[in-house]
N, C-alpha and C positions, 0 to 999 in steps of 0.2 A: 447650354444652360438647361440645366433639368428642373423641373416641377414637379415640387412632394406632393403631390396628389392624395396620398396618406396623412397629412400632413392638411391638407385644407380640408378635405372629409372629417375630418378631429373636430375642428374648429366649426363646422356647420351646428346648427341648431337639430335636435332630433324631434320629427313632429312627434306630437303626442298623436292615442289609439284615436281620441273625438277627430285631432285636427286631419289625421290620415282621413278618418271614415268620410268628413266631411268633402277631402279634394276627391277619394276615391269615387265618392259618390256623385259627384260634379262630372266628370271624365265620362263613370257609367252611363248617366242619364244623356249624356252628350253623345254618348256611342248610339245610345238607344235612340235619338230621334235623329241620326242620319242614316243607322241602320235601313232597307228596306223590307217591303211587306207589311200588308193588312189585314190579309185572310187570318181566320183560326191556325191553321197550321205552320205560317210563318211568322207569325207573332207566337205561337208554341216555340219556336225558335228562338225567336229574339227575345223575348222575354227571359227566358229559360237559359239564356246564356249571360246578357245584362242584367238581369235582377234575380237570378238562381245561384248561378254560376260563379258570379262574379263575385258577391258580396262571401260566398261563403270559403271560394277561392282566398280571398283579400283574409277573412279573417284565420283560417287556417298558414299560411307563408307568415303574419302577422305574429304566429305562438297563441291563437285565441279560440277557443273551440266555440261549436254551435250554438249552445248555450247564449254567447254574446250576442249573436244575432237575436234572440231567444225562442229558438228553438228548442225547446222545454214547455213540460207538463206540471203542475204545481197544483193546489187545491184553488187557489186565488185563480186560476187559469181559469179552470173549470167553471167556479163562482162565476167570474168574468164574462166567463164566454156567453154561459145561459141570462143572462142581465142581459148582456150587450144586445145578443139575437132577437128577446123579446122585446128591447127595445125599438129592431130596425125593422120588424118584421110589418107591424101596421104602415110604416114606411112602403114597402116593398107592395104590400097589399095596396093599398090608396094607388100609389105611382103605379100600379100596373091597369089602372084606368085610366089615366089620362091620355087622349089624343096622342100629343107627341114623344110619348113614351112606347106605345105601343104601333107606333111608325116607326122607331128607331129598333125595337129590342124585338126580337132576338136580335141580339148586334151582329152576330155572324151567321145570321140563318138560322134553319133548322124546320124539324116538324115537329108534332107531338107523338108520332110515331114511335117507341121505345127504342126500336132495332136503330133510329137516327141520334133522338135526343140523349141516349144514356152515355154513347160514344163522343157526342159534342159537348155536353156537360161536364164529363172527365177531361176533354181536353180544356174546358174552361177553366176546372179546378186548378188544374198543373199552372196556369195562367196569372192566377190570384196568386194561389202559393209564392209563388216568383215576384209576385208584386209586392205582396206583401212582408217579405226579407228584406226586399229592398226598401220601401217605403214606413214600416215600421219595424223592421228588422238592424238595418245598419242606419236609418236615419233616425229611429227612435230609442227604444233599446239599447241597441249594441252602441250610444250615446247617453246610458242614462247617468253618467255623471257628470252632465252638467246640470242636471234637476228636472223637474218638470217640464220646465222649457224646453226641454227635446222633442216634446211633442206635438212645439212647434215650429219642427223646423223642416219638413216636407211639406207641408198646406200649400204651397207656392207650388211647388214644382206638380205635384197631387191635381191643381185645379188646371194649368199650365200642360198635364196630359190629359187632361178632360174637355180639350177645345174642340168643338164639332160635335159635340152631343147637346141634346135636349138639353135648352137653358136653363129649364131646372134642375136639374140634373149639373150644371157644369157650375152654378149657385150654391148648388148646396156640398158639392166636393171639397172644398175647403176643409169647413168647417166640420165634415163627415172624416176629413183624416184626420184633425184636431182629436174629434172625442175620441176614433179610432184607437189612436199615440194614446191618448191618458190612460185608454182601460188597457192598452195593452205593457205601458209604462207600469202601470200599478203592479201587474201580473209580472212582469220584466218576463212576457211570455208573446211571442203574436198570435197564440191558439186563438185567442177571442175574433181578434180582426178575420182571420182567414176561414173560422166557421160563420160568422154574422156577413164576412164580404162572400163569403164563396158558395155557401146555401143559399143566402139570398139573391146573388144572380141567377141560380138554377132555379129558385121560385118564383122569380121574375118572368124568365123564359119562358117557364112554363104556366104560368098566369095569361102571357098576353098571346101564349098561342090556343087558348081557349074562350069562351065568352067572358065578359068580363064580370067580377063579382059585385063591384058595383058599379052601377049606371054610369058610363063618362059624364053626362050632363049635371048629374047631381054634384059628382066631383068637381067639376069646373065651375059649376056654381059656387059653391062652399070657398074654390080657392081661388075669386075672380080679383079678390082685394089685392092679390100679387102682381106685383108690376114686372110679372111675367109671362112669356107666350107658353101657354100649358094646352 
């Protein structure tokens, strides 16, 4: 007895680009937190193979070039980016005074030293890059026909990789990939995310490896009404 196997492949359903992107991206993220390593340099790995690799692999086997992910420059990019950055920047400024911010970050070490930070910083950037393909790349973006809603559909997994960080910090991830998705949905570009996420970790670092620009106590004052440990 033989079985058309040509013949039942006919008959299957063909997932559509969203539904692909969305199992593909289930899989990925699933590779990525069994994956090991935590250092800089093997998260430059893992990263860089699960959210670089992977998505731009998937879209290219797919017939979809970079762009989908969006991987493009555009005017609205531009516009976006400088918005977005001077949006998050007093963010990054403030949060680099508080206590447990500046117990946690640098997250992989470091000094203020040039000849250390400029090499650990590059390999941070390659790090966002990767993250942000993934994260607003194939889960936003390269999804943007289902509407705006695409940009929310990694806030889950987004605050879900942010467990074990400063609780404010793993509060306000959500909703930091939320706005993230929109400006970059707008732009159908992730330039904005990956200059506003990938400058501002390198100004972060290097804010809380120097004095602080404003007083922690003043800060914790101001933001004692949060019913969080800052």
């Amino acid at each position: 007895m033989s079985v058309d196997v040509g013949g039942i492949r006919a008959r299957l359903p063909t997932p559509t680009w969203v539904q692909a992107s969305l199992l593909v991206g289930a899989v990925l993220t699933v590779g990525w937190n069994l994956a090991p390593g935590t250092g800089i340099d093997e998260r430059l790995v893992r990263d860089g193979a699960f959210f670089l690799v992977g998505p731009l692999t998937f879209a290219l086997v797919w017939g979809k070039g970079r762009e989908q992910l969006g991987w493009t420059v555009n005017r609205r990019a531009v516009r976006n980016t400088l918005l977005l950055s001077a949006f998050v920047f007093p963010f990054y400024l403030v949060g680099s005074s508080l206590p447990s911010i500046r117990a946690y970050y640098p997250m992989w070490g470091g000094t203020a030293d040039p000849a250390s930070f400029v090499p650990h910083a590059t390999k941070q950037m390659v790090i966002v890059v990767a993250a942000e393909t993934y994260y607003r790349g194939l889960l936003c973006v390269g999804v943007r026909d289902v509407g705006p809603k695409a940009a929310l559909i990694s806030p889950v997994v987004y605050a879900l990789h942010h467990a074990g960080k400063p609780p404010i910090e793993l509060a306000l991830s959500g909703p930091t990939d939320a706005l993230f998705g929109i400006v970059d949905y707008d732009a159908k570009s992730i330039l904005p995310s990956v200059v506003a996420h990938g400058f501002g970790m390198t100004l972060l670092d290097w804010l809380v490896l120097h004095d602080p620009v404003i007083p922690p106590d003043l800060v914790v004052r101001s933001l004692r009404w949060l019913p969080i440990p800052l």
